[in-house]
C-alpha positions in Angstrom: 109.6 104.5 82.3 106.7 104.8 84.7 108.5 104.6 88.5 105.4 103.8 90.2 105.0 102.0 93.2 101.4 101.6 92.8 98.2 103.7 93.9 98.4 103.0 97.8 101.6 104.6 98.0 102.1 106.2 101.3 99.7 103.3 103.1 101.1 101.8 106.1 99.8 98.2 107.0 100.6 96.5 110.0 100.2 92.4 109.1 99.7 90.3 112.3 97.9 87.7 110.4 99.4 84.0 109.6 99.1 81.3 106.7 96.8 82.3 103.9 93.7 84.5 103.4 94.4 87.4 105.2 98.2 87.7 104.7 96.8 87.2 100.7 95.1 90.7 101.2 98.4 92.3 102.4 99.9 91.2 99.7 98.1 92.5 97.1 97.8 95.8 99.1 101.3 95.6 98.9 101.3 94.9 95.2 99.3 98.2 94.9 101.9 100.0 96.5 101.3 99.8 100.4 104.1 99.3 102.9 103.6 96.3 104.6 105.2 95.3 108.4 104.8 91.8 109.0 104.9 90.9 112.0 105.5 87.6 113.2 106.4 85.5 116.4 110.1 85.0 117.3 112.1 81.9 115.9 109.5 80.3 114.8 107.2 83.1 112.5 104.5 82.5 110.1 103.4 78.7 109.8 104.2 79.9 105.9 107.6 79.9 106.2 107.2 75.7 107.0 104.6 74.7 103.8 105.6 73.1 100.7 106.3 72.7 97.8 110.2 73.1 98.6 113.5 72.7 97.2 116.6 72.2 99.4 114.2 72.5 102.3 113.2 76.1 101.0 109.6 76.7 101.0 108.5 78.0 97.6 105.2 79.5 98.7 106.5 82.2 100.3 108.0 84.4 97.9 105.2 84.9 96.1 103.3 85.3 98.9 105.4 87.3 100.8 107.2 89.9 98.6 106.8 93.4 99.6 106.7 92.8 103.1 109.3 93.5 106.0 109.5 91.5 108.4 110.0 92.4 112.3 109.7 89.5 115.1 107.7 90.5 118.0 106.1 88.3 120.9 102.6 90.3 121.5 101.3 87.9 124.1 104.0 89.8 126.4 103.4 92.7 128.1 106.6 94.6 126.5 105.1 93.0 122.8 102.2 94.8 123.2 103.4 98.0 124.1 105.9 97.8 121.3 102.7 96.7 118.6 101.3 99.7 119.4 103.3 101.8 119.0 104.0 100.3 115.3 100.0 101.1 115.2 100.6 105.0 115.8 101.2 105.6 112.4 99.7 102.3 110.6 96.6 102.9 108.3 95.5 99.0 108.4 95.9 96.0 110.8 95.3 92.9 109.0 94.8 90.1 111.5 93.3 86.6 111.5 93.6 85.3 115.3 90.3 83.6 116.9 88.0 86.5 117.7 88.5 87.6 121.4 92.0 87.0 121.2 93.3 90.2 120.8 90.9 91.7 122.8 92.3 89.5 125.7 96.0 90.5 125.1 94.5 94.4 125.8 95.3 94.8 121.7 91.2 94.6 120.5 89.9 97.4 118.0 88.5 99.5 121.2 92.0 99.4 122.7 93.9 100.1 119.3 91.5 103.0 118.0 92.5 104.7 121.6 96.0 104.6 120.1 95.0 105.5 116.2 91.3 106.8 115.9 92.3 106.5 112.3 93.0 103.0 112.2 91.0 100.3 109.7 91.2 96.9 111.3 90.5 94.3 108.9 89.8 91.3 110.4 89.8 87.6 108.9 88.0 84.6 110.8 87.2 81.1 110.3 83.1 82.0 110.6 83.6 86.0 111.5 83.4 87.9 114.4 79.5 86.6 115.7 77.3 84.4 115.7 77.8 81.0 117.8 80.3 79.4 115.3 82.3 82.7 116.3 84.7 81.3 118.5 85.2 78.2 116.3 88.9 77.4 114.9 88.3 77.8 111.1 90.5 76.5 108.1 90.3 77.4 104.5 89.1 73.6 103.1 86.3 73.0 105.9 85.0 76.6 105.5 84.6 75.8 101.4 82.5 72.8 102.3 80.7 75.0 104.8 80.3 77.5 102.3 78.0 75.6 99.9 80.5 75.6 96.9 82.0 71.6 97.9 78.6 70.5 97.4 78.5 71.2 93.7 82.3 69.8 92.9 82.7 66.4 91.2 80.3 64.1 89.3 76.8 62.9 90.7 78.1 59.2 91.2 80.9 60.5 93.0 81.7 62.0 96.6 81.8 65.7 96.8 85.8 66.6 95.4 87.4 69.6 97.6 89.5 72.3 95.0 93.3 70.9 94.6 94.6 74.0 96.5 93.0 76.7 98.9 90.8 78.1 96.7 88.4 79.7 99.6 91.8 81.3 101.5 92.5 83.4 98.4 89.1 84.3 97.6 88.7 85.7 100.7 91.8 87.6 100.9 90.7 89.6 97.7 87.5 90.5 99.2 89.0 91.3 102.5 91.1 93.5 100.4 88.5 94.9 98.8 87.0 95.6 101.9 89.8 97.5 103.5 90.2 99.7 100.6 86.7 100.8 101.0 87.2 101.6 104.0 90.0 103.8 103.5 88.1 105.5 101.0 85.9 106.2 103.4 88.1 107.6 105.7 90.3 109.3 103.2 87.6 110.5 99.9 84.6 111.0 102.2 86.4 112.9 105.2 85.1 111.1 108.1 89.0 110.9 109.4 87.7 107.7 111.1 88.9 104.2 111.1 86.3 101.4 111.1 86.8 97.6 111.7 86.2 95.2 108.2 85.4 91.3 108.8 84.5 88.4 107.0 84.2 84.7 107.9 86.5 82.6 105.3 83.2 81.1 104.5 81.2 84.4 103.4 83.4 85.3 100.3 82.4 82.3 98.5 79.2 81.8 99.5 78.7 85.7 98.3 79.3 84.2 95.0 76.4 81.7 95.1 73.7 84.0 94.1 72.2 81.3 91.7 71.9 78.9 94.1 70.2 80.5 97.1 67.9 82.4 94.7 67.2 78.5 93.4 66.7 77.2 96.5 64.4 79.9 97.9 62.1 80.4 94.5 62.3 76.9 93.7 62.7 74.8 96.4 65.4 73.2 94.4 68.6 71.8 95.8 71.3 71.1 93.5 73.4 68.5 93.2 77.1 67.9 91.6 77.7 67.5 88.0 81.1 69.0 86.1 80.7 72.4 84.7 77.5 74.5 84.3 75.3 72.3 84.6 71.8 73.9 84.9 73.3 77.3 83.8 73.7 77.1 80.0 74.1 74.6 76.9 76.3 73.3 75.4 79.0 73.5 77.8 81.7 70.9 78.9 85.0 69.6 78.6 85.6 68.0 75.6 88.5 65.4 74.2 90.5 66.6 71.0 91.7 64.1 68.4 94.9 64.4 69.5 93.7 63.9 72.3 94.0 66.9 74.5 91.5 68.2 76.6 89.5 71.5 75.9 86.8 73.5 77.7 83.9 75.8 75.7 81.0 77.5 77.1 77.7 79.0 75.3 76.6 81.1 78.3 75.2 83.6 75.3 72.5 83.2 72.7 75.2 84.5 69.9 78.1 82.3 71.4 75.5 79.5 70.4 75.0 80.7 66.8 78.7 81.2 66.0 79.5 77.8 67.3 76.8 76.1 65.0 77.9 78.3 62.7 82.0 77.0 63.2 80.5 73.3 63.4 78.9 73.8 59.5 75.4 73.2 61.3 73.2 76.5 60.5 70.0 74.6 61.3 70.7 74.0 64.9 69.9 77.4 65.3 66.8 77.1 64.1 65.8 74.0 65.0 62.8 74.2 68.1 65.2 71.6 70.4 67.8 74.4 70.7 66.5 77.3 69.8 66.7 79.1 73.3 69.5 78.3 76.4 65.9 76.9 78.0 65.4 74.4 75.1 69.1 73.5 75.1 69.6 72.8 78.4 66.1 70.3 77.6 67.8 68.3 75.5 71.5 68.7 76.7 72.2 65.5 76.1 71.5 65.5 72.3 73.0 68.4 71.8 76.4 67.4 73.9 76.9 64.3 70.9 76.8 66.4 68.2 79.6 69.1 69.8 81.8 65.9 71.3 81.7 64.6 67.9 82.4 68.1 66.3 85.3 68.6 68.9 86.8 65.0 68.8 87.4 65.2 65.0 89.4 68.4 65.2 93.0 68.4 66.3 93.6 70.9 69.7 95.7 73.6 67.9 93.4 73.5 64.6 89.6 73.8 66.8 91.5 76.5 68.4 92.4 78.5 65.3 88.9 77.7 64.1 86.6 78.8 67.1 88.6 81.7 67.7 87.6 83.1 64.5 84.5 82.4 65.1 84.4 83.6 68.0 83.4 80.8 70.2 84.8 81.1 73.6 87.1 77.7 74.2 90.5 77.8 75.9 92.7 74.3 76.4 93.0 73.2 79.6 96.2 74.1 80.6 99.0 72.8 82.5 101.6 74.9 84.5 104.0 74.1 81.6 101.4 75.5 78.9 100.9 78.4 81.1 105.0 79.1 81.3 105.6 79.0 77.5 102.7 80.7 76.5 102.4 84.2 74.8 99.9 85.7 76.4 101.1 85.2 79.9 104.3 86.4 78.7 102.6 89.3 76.9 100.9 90.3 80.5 104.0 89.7 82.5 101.9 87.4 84.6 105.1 85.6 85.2 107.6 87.4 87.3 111.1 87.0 89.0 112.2 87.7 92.5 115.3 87.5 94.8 116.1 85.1 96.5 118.2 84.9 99.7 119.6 81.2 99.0 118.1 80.1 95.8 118.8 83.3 93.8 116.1 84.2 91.7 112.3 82.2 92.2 109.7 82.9 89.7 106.0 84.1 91.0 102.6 85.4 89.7 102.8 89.1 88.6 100.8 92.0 89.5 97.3 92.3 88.9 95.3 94.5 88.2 97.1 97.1 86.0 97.0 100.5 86.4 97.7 102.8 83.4 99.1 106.1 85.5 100.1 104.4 89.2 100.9 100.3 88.5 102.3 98.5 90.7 105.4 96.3 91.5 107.4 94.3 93.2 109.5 96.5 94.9 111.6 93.9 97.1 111.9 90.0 98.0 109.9 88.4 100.6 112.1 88.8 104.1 113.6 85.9 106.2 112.1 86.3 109.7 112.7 88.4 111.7 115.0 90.4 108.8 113.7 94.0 109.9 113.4 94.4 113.3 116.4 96.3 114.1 115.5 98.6 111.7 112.0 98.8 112.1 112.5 99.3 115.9 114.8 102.2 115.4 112.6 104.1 112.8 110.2 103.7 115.8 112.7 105.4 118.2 114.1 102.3 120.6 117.4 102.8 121.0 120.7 100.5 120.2 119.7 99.2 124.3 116.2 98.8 124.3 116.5 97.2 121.3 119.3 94.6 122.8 117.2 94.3 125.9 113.9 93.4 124.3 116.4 90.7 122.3 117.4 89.4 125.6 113.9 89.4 127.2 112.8 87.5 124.2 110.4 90.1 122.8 111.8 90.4 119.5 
């Protein structure tokens, strides 16, 4: 049995940040095998802790979120905080934090103080519209910044008002690329042998809009703007969501030239292939429309688990569009242990997404539950050398 903790074994992250996006990057560093301090304001701690869904009043976001983190409680807006953060930042290899920019430069706690501390450090910082510019200063929020990023624009049907994604999308896209970005860094550091730390930043807006390459290189060649309409619209044909006759709902995509042929081929219609109306995406996407009745009518007279069976042998790409239920009896999710269990304190075990990516010689794992508040601070304090007095005193002075 492989007893690895993951490939960034040995990092130390310090997690200052709140909410979504960037405590999202520390946890999948700490997925990968990073240690992760979080560290969070006295009795009352990440706003996290207080967002739903719940049961018996426990919040069921956080243990997903949350596992393979400690937890220490520690008021940096105090002088005593402060001195106490870094120290914690002597030995860290990452800060993650997500304050307004100039905030922790105000509180003496900004990179030029820290890197005084830890030349080595990488600070990874998360911001509503990043760290310049005039929107800098801005308070930013994970649904405003995906309308600000483009991608809200494009979501829902042309008759319709624009349709913001059913959960925060943008917050967890930009936590992987923060992630990302903090890794690089450290292989900078690390592989390359500069020794140095470096600050990493992104606006929550910037991820996403990093994934719109079609539509600024449509805009600016073009001079087209486009509009909403459900799935990839302008991008390939055919392509929808389609209606089973059992009355299920399924999605397929053509994106390829040979996707095309083996679906015309699945449908018993050899001739489409050849046919001038659809015999390139360009010509397809022309007549779209045509196209569209002949694959609803296909679809429609096909039961869900039958069209599967069928396509897949085919190899047309089509997946069912599935509901959390699906996704928890189904065998390739259990296959990929994409479905995990954790402790927990009060509700015993909670079950949250699994580890991914997978490594073949370091993989990671969930190592430990995700922490009540302030569960580590004695310890943590006293790995950093406060004594069983200081430790009481900062207690008192409402520090920790």
């Amino acid at each position: 049995m492989n007893t690895s903790n993951g490939p960034l074994t040995g990092i130390r992250i310090i997690d200052a940040s709140t909410v979504l996006a960037a405590p999202f990057a520390a946890s999948l560093l700490g997925d990968m095998g990073a240690e992760v301090i979080k560290v969070e304001l006295p009795h009352t701690g990440d706003p996290l802790r207080g967002l739903g869904p719940y049961k018996e009043e426990e919040p069921l976001r956080w243990p997903g979120m949350s596992r393979n983190k400690q937890s220490i409680t520690l008021d940096i807006r105090q002088p005593e905080g402060q001195s106490v953060f870094k120290e914690l930042i002597k030995d860290a290899d990452i800060l993650i934090e997500n304050f307004r920019p100039k905030t922790l430069e105000r509180w003496g706690l900004g990179y030029e103080d820290l890197k005084q501390v830890n030349p080595r450090l990488v600070m990874a910082r998360q911001s509503g519209y990043g760290q310049t510019g005039p929107y800098a200063e801005k308070a930013g929020f994970g649904t405003p910044a995906t309308a600000f990023s483009g991608y809200t624009y494009l979501q829902g049907f042309s008759d319709r008002h624009p349709v913001s994604p059913a959960f925060s999308l943008m917050d967890y896209i930009s936590g992987v690329f923060l992630a990302l970005g903090t890794v690089s860094a450290l292989y900078n550091r690390d592989a390359l042998g500069t020794d140095k730390g470096q600050v990493v930043e992104l606006g929550l807006y910037e991820a996403m809009f990093r994934m719109m390459d079609f539509l600024v290189a449509e805009y600016d060649q073009l001079g087209k703007v486009r509009e909403r309409a459900p799935m990839l619209h302008g991008h390939s044909s055919p392509a929808g969501t389609y209606s089973t006759r059992d009355d299920h709902w399924v999605v397929l995509v053509c994106s390829t030239q040979r996707t095309w042929e083996r679906l015309a081929e699945a449908m018993g219609r050899e001739e489409l292939i050849t046919d001038p109306s659809y015999l390139t995406n360009a010509e397809r996407m022309d007549n779209d429309e045509d196209l569209q009745q002949i694959v609803r009518a296909f679809i429609k007279s096909h039961e869900r688990d039958a069209l599967q069976q069928k396509l897949d042998h085919y190899g047309v790409p089509i997946s069912p569009i599935m509901s959390i239920k699906d996704i928890f009896e189904n065998e390739q999710y259990q296959a990929r242990e994409n479905i995990l269990e954790v402790e927990h304190p009060r509700l015993g075990k909670v079950k949250v997404p699994g580890v991914v990516p997978k490594f073949s010689e370091t993989p990671g794992r969930i190592r430990h539950r995700a922490p009540d508040l302030g569960e580590h601070t004695t310890s943590i304090l006293a790995n950093l050398g406060y004594s069983e007095e200081q430790i009481t005193s900062l207690k008192e002075n409402g520090v920790v």
